[in-house]
N, C-alpha and C positions, 0 to 999 in steps of 0.2 A: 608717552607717545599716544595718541588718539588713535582709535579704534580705525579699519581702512578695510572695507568688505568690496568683493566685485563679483562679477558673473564670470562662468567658469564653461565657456561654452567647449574649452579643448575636452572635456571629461576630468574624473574626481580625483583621480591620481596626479596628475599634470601640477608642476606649480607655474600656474600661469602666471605672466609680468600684469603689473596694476595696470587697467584699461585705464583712459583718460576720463572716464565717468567716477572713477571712483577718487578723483584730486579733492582737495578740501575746498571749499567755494563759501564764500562767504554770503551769510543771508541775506537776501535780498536786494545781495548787491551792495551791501555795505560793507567797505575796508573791514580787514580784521586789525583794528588800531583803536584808537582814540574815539568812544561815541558821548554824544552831551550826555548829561549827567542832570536828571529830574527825579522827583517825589513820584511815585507811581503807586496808588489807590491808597492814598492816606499814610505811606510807608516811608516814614525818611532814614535811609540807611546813610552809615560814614560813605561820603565822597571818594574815596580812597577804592570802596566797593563800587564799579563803575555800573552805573543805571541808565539802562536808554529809556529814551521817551518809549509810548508805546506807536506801534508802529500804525495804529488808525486803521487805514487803508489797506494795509498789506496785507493782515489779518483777514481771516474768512472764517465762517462761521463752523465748518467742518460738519464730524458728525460723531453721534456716541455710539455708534453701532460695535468700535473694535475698542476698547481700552491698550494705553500705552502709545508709543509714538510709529505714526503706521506711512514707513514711505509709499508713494504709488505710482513713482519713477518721476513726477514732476514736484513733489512737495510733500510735505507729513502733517499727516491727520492727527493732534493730541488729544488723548479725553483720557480723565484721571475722577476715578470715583468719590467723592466725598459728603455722606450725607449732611454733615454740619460745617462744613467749610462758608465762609463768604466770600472770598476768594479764593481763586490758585490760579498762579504764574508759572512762567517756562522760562527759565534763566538760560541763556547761551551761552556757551563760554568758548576762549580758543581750544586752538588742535590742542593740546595739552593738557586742557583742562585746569588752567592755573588762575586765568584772567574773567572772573563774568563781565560780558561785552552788552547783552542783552536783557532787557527782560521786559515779557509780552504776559499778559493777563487773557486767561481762556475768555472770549466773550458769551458762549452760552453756556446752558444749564439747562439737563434736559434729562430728566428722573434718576435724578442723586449724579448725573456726569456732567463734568463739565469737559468740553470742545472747544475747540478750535482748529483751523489750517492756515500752516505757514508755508506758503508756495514753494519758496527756495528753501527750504532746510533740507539736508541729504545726508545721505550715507555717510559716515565719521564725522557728523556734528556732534559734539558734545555738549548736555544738555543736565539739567535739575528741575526741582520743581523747590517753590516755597507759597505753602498754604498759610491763609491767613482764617478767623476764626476767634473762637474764645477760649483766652486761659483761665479755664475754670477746673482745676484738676477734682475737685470735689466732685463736681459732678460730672468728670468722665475725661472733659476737653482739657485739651494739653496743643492748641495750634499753638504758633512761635514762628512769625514768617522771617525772624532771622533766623532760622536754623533752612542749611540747605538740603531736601531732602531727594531721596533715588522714587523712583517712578515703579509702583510696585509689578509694572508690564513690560519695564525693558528689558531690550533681547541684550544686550550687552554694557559690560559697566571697565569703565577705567581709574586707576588707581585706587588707592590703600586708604582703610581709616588709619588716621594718626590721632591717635587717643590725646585729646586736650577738654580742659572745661569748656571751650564754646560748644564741645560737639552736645550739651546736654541742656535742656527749656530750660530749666531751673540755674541758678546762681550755686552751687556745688560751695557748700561749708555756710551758708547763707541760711539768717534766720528762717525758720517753715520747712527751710528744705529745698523740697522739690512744690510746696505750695508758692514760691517765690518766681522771678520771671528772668529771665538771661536776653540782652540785648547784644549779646557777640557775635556777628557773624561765622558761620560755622565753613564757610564755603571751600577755606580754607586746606578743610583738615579731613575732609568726608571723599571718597570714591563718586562720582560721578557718571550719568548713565550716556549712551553712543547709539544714536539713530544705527540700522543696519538695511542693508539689501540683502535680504533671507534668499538671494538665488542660487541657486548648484545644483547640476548636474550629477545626479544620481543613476543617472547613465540605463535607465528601463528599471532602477534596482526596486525593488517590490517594499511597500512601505514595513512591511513585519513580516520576518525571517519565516515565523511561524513554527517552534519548538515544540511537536505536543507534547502537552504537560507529564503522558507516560515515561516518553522520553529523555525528559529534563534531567539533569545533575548539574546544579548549580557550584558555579567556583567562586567567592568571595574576595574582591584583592581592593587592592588603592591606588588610584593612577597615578599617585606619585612612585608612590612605597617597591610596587610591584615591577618598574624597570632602574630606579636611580641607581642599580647595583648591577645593573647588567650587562655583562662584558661584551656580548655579542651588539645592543645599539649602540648606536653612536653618539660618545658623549653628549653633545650640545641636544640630543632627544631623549636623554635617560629623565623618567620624572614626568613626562608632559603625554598629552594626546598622541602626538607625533608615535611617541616611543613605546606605544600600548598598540597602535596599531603597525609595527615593524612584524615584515616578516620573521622573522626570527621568532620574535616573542607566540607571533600566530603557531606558527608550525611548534612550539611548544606547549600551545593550550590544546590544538588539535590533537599530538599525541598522548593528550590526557585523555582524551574519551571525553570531556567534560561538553555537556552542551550550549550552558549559556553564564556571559560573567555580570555579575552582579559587584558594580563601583560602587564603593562609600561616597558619600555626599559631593557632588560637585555644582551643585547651583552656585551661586558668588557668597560666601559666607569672608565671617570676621574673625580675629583675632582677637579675643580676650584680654585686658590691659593688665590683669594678674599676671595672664599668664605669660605675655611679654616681658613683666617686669621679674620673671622668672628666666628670663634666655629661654622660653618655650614657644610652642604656637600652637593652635588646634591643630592639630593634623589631621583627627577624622572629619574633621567639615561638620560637626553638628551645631550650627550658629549662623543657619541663613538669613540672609537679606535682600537675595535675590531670587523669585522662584522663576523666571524666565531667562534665566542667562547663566553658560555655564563660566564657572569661576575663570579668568584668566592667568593665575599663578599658574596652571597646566598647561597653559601654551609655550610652545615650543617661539612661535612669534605673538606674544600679545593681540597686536591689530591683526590676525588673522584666526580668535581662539575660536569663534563661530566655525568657519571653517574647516577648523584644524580637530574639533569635535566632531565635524559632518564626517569628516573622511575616515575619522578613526571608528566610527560607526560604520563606513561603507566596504571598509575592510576586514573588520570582524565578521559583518555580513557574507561577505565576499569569501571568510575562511566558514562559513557554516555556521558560525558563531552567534548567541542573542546576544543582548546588552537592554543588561534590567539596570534600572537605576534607586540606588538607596536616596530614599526624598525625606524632606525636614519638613512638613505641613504642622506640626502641632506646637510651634513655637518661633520665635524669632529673636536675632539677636539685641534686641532693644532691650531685653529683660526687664524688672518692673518697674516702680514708683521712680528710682532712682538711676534707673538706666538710659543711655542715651538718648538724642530728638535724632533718627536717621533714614527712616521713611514711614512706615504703619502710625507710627504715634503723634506722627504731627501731620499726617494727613486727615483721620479720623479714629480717635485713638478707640472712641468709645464702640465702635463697629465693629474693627477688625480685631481686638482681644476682650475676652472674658473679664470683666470685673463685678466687682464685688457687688452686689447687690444692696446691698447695706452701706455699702462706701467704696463710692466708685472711684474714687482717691487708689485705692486698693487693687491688685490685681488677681484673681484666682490663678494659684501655680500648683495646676494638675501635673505637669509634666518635670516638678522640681529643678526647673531654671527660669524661674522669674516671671514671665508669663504662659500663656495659654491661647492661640489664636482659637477665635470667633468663628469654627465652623458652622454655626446654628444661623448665622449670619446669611442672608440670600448673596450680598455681595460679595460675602469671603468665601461661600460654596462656589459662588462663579468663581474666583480668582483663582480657586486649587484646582477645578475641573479644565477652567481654558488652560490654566500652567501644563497639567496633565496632556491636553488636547494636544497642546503647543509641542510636545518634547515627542509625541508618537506622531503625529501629522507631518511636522517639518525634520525632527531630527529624525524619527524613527527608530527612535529605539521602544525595544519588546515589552517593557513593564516596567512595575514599580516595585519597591520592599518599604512601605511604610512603616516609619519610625512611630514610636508610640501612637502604634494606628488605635488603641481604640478610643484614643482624642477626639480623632473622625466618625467615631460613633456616639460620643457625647450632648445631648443635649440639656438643659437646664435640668433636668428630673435625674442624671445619670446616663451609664452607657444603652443605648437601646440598636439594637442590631437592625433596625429600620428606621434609621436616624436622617437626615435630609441629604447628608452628604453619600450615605449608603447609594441611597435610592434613585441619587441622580448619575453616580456609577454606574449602576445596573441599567436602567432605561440608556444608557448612552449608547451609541453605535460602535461608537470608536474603544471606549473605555472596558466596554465590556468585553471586547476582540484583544486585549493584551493579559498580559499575568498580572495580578494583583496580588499582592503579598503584602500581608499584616503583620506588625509586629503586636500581637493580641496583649499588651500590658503596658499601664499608665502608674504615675505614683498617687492619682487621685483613690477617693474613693469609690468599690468595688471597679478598679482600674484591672483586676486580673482578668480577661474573657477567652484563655485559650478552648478554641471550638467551640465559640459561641458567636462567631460573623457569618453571615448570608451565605447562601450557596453562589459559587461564581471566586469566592475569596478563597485563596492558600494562605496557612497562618502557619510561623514560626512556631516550634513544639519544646520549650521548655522542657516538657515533662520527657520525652524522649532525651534529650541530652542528661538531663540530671538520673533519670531508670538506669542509662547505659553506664555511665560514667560510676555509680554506685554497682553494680554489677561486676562489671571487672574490676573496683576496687576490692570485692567481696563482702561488702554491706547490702549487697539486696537478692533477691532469691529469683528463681523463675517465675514465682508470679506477679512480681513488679515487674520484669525483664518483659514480657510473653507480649502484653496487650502495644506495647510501642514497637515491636517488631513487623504488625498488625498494621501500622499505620494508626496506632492510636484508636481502633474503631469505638472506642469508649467515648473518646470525648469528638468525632468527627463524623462517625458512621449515622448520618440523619438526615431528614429532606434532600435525599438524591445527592448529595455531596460523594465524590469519591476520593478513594486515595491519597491522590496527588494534594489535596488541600492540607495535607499533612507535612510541613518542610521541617525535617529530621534535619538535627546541627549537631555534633558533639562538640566542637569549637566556634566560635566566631570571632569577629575583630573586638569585640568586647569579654575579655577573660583569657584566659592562657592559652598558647596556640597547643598543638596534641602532642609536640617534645615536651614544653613545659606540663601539660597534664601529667605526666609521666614520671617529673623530675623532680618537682619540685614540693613539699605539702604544703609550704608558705607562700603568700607573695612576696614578692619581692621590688614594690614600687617606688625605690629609696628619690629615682631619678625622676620623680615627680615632683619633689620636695612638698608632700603633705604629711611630713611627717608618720607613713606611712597609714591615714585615715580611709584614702582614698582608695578605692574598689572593693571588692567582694570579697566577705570572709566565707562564701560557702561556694566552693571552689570544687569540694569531694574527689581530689585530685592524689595521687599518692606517690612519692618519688622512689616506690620501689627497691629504697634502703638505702639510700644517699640521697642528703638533700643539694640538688644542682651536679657540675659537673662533676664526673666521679672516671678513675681509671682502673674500677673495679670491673672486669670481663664480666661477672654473672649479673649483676646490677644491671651492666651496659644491656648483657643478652635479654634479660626479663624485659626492661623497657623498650627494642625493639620489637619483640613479640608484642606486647600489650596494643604497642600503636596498631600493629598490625591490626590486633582484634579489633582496635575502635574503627580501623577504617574498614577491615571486613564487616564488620555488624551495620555500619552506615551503608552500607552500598550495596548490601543483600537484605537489607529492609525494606517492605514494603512502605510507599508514601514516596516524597520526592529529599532525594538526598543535596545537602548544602555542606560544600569543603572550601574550608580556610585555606586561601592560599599558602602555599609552601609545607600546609600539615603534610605533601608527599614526598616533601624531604627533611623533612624535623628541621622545618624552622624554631629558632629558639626568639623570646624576648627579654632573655636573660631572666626566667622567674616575674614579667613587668605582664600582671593582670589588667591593667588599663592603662596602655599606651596612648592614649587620645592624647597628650600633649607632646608625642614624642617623632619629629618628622626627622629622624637622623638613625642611623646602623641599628638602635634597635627593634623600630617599626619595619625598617626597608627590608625586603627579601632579598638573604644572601645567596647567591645563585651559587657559588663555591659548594654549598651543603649539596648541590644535588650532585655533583659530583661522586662526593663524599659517600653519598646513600642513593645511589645508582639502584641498587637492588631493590630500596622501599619506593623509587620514582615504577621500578617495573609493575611491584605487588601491586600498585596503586594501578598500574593501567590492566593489570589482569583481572583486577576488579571491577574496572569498566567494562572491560570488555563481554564480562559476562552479566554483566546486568543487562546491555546492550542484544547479547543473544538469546539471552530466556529470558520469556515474559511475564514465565510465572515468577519470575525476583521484581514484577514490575507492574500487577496487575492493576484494572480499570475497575474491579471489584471489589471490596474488602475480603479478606480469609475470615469466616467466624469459625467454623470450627461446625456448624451445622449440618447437620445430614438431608441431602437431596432425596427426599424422598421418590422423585421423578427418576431421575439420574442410578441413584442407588451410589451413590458416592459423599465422602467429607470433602469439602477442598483444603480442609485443616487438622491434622492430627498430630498431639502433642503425646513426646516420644520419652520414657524415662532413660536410666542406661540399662538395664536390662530389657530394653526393645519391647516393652510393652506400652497399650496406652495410658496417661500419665490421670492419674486417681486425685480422690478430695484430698485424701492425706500426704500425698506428694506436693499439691498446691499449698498447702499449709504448713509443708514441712520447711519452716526460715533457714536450714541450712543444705538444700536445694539448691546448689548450685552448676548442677551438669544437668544436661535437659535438650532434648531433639526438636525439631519443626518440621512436620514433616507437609509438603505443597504437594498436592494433588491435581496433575496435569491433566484428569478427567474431568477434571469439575467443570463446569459449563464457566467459558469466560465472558460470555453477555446475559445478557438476560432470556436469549431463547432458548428453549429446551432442544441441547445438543449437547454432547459431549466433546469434550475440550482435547486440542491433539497438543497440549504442550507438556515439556517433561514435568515428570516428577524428580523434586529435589530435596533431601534433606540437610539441614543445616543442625548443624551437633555444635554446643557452645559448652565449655567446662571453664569455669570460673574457679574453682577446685584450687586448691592449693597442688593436690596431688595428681599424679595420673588417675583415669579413670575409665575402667574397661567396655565401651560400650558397645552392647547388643545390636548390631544392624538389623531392621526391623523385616517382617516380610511383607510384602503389599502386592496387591493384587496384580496380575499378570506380570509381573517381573521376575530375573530368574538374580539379579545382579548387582549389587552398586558400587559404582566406578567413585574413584575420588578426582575431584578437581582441583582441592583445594585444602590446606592445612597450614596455618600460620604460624608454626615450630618449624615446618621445610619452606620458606618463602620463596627460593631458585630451585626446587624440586621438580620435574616438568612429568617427573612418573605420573601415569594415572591409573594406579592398579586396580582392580577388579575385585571387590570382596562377596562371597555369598550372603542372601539372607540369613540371619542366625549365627554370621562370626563376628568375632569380634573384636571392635578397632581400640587400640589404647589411647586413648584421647590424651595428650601431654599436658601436664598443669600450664593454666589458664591460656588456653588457646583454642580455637574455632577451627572447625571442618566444614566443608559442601562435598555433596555427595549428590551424583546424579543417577537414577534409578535404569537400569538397563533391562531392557525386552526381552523376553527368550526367545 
């Protein structure tokens, strides 16, 4: 069915009926039926494939100022980049997208663009492009104006790749290879892009929510995954836009305390022909082909997914909500030599990916799937920043989470953290007023840069996830534990950067969610069918004395508590905390460390579990709640541990169990495993010299196998410290009162907060 956009003048909620602007209208007045059929710029396709003349006249010469196909209520402006192209054409096809009807050749060319305007082309045309060029793959060029390709600027695409040899330049088993030439029409078997009217009524709503970054707690889910199990929407919206933005679902991310959700990949990505012929599919979306259009498998109705993404945005908004979005900028689904002809490679292949210098036949595969896009590239930095522009400008949504961001910091010599595409981030107006989140690692060389991007960037913190996760397994001491508690100031605390550029994860959608940390020491990936190759063998995961399910009570008890600790240690750390959906009700993936090919009961959030763990859904929100109320679990400064000299205060001192402060040979002691933090709410919270009026809090962690008697420390002007919090009593609501100098038994391997009371 063709894509069908309209103006929505009732307001965002309303499903308004299609206005009569938005019927399908044939171009230029020509039937949608039977058009003659010519040779159009030297190109003689099978007859079968119908080719109109070109249209001469109709044609206008447009302009390159916007790439992609730009309605302006009377007709659509096309201009498609390609430095070594000698043609490129606009194929039309019907509402369906089954039949090409047309096909028009841009008349100008005007610094690396080509243009054109086509008066009557409107809203639910469906459209391709096919460039024409040299196939010369040696040296780079790979055009093939039988293949039909997607328009690397469209706002919206209709149907599905179906995996066939024409979709590929080359003859597929054919002597050379991929140095060989394929004269198949691909038109056939390729998704196809949909002119749109980008209008809606946003109703006054402000383009960015505006989270500050102290405030943040990011929640991690999948717009499929995170409702197709849930009882409360309504079926036919479980899985889609629609159903992410249901009240229901809202009022349940609201009583998370969580402030903004961060979707896995939704630009229009592909399916994998393995992994089909697996009965699998991508589920996480890492395999884009579209970076201006969000995917329509998530709509609720196809021809309305633009929309139906605007609204699920304006409701999230509307509940307090951000919405960061997980992007695929360092790769594309065309993968290398041998991988498909379906937009990037047969427009200008040698522009928009890295190849080989030595043999451009070749692709550099920094990112370990086949290629490598061309961010060193002027045109490919413009295509990722307008994509960027595009998704906070019209959609609005709050940020990004770049996927092997330090791709984006790559240029010919390596990663350099003032790389082109940095730099035009930073200078941007726009780009610089949303969150920018790096995933700081590549498989290329020296691909590892955690805390080594620009001020302005939050990067994902490896090194906190694996610190913690070896801690409460009891392979690491306090002094591995200590500095990521800190927000990392080791590897972040530099040129003015603070805190929050530290995005703490103990799980994510890539590795076991926080039941299976807990449960499992193996993975257990059988349902991948890789013969169990595929994912991570450093996992530092512990199943706490049964591997997977078990009906053992003390097993069951220890692995609740643990979770506990991992989600109290993440939510009273300094820096900005990131929670996998469902870790606050032990969601399980049966032991399944990389789910990416699994869109069925064991990727989906089963909402049953929360039921079930009611009590870990509370502990999770009284841990919001109190990050939410003390600042100091949330400072805009780093804690070093420094004496004020002005002040005459530490804002950090580190506490043994005998309540003294913690010496060389405690740091060194590797079987250190109980150990205080102690936050000093005098410490000046900005940089003027004042003293700070927020509490003081200690946090006591025993990683211990055993109990461990600890010393409540004394500090200055307090007579008192109350407990908040202890993850052995998770429904405990006491908040007793202990003196300086007594002392608390701290239960094997469980965490305390303690807040410091005044006399």
């Amino acid at each position: 069915m063709a894509l069908q956009f309209f103006r929505a003048p009732t307001g965002q909620w309303r499903s308004s009926p299609r206005l009569p602007g938005a019927v399908f209208l044939s171009c230029c007045g020509l039937p949608r039926g039977n058009v003659p059929v010519s040779s159009v710029g030297g190109f003689t396709g099978d007859e079968d494939a119908v080719v109109a003349e070109n249209r001469g006249s109709a044609i206008r010469e447009g302009s390159p100022a916007a790439q992609g196909a730009i309605w302006d209520g009377k007709g659509t402006n096309f201009a498609v980049f390609s430095a070594n192209a000698t043609r490129v054409e606009i194929c039309l096809f019907d509402r369906d997208g089954s039949r090409e009807l047309e096909r028009v050749a841009l008349p100008e060319y005007t610094d690396e663009i080509w243009h054109g305007y086509l008066p009557d082309v409107r809203p639910g045309d469906v459209y391709g492009l096919r460039v024409h060029g040299p196939y010369e793959p040696a040296a780079g060029h790979r055009f093939n104006p039988n293949k039909l390709l997607l328009d690397p600027y469209a706002r919206a695409h209709i149907g599905r790749l179906q995996w066939n040899h024409a979709c590929f330049g080359y003859t597929v088993g054919a002597d050379g290879d991929d140095l060989s030439f394929d004269d198949r029409d691909s038109a056939a078997f390729v998704p196809k892009c949909v002119v749109v009217d980008p209008s809606f009524d946003w109703r006054g709503q402000p383009r960015s929510h505006g989270v500050a970054w102290d405030d943040t707690i990011i929640y991690e889910t999948h717009v499929r995954g995170f409702t197709k199990l849930h009882p409360r929407v309504p079926e036919k919206h479980r899985g889609t836009y629609v159903g992410l933005g249901a009240p229901e679902v809202l009022e349940y991310l609201k009583s998370l305390g969580v402030s903004t959700v961060e979707l896995l990949p939704i630009h229009t990505f592909v399916d994998d022909s393995q992994l089909l012929d697996r009965k699998l599919s991508n589920y996480w979306g890492y395999d884009s082909i579209g970076y201006f259009a969000p995917d329509p498998r998530y709509a609720f109705e196809p021809e309305q997914c633009l929309r139906e993404f605007k609204e699920m945005v304006a409701r999230l908004h509307a509940a307090g909500l951000e919405v960061v979005l997980d992007v695929v900028y360092n790769h594309t689904a065309e993968g290398n030599e041998h991988g498909p002809t379906l937009s990037f490679k047969g427009i200008d292949n040698a522009s928009y990916y890295r190849l080989r210098p030595d043999a451009k036949r070749y692709y550099i595969n920094d990112t370990g799937t086949g290629n490598t896009l061309n961010v060193s590239h002027p045109a490919v930095i413009q295509m990722v920043t307008d994509s960027l522009r595009y998704w906070v400008n019209e959609l609005h949504v709050d940020g990004f989470r770049f996927d092997l961001g330090t791709i984006l910091a790559r240029e010919p010599n390596g990663f350099d953290n003032q790389s082109g595409f940095l730099k035009a981030c930073h200078q941007d107006p726009v780009l610089r007023s949303v969150k920018l989140i790096a995933e700081p690692w590549d498989c290329g060389p020296g691909g590892y840069q955690v805390g080594a991007f620009p001020p302005g960037w939050a990067e994902w913190n490896d090194r906190y996830r694996d610190g913690t996760r070896d801690f409460w397994k009891g392979s690491a001491s306090a002094a591995e534990l200590a500095p990521r508690l800190c927000a990392s100031g080791d590897l972040f605390n530099r040129l003015g950067r603070r805190p929050w550029a530290c995005v703490n994860f103990i799980t994510s959608h890539d590795g076991f969610t926080l039941h299976d940390l807990v449960s499992y020491d193996q993975k257990h990936n059988e349902a991948n069918g890789e013969g169990g190759k595929d994912g991570s063998d450093d996992n530092r995961s512990w199943n706490c004395g049964a591997e997977g399910p078990t009906d053992n009570p003390e097993v069951i008890h220890l692995r609740e508590r643990q979770t506990r600790n991992f989600l109290a240690t993440l939510l009273l750390s300094q820096g900005t905390p990131m929670v996998l959906a469902g870790d606050e009700f032990a969601r399980t993936q049966r032991g399944n460390n990389n789910a990416y090919c699994q869109d069925n009961e064991i990727s989906w959030v089963d909402w049953s579990l929360g039921e079930r763990h009611a009590s870990l859904v509370r502990f999770f929100q009284k841990l919001t709640g109190l990050r939410h109320r003390y600042p100091i679990l949330r400072r805009n400064r780093f804690l070093t541990g420094a004496y004020d000299e002005e002040l005459k205060v530490k804002d950090l001192i580190w506490i043994n169990a005998s309540g003294a402060q913690m010496r060389a040979e405690n740091w060194a002691d590797e079987g250190m495993h109980c150990f205080g933090m102690l936050m000093d709410g005098r410490s000046r919270p900005t940089g003027l010299r004042q003293h700070g009026k927020e509490a003081t809090m200690l946090l006591v962690l025993n990683a211990h196998h055993g109990v461990v008697g600890f010393t409540l420390p004394a500090a200055a002007g307090a007579g008192s410290w109350k407990r908040l919090l202890d993850t052995n009593l998770p429904d405990n609501e006491d908040q007793p009162v202990l003196g300086a100098n007594d002392t608390y038994e701290v239960t094997a391997r469980s965490l305390v907060l303690f807040e410091l009371q005044a006399r």
